[in-house]
C-alpha positions in Angstrom: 71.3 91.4 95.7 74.2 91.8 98.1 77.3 93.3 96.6 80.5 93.1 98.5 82.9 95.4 97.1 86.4 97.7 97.5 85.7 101.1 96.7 88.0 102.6 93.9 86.7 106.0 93.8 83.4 108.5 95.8 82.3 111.5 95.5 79.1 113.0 96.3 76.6 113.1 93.7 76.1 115.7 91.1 72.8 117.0 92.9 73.6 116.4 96.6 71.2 113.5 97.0 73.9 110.4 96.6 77.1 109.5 97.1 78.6 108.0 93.8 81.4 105.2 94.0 83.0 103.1 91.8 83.3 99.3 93.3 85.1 96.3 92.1 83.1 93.1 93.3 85.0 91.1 95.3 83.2 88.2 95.5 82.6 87.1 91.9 85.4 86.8 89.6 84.1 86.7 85.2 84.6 83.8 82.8 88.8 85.7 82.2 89.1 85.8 85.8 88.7 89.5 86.1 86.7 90.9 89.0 83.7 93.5 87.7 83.7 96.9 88.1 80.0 98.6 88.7 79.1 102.2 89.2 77.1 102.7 92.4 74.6 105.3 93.7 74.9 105.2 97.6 71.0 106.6 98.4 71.2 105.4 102.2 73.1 103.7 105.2 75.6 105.9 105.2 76.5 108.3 108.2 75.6 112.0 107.2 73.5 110.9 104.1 70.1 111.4 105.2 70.5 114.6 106.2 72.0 115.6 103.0 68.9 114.4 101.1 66.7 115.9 103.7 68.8 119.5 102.9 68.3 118.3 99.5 64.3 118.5 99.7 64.4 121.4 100.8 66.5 123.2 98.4 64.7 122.0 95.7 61.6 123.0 97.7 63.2 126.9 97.8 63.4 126.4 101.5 66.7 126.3 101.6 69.8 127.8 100.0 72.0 125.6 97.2 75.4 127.3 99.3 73.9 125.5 102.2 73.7 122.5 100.3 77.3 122.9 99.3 78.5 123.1 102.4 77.0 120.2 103.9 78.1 118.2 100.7 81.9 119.1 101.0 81.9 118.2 105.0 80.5 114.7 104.2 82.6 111.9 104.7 82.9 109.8 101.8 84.2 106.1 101.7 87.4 105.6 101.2 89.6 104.5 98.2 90.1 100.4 98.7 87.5 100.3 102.2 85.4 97.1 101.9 81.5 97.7 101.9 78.8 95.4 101.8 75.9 97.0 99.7 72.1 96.0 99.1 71.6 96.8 96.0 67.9 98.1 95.4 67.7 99.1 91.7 69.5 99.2 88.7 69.3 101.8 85.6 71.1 101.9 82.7 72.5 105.4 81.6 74.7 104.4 78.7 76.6 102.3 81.4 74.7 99.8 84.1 74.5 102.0 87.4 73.3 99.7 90.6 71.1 102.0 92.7 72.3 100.4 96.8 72.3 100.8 100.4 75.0 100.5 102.8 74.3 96.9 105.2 73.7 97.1 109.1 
């Protein structure tokens, strides 16, 4: 599934390996003529990401220090409140709210 969506909020993820957003679809409006709101986990496509995973790895592999992780996390560039992405969405999970799992589109 292709989402196309402005970004309300992002921040990375609580254990370094994500970037979590909040989109608002804007290509599908509901039956009240609202447009829906989803939380996102950003896991790739995104410039800096993979190497914040990678450093992930190896933190959790005692290779690497969390302060390094830390670091790398707050230097990341997030995506902006109200910038348009395009998103392949990959999974879905619920967590007592629907979180889509997605990619950023080349």
């Amino acid at each position: 599934m292709i989402l196309t969506g402005r970004v309300e909020s992002a921040q990375v993820g609580m254990f370094g390996d994500s970037i979590d957003l909040v989109v608002v679809d804007r290509e599908v409006l509901t039956p009240r003529g609202e447009r829906p709101q989803y939380h996102v986990k950003l896991i790739g496509g995104w410039p800096g990401l993979e190497e914040l995973r990678a450093l992930q790895r190896e933190v959790k592999a005692g290779r690497k220090s969390q302060e390094e992780l830390l670091q790398m996390a707050q230097r990341l560039q997030v995506p902006e409140q109200d910038q348009l992405m395009s998103l392949v969405v990959v999974d879905k999970r619920a967590k007592g709210f629907l979180q889509l799992v997605a990619m950023v589109t080349r």
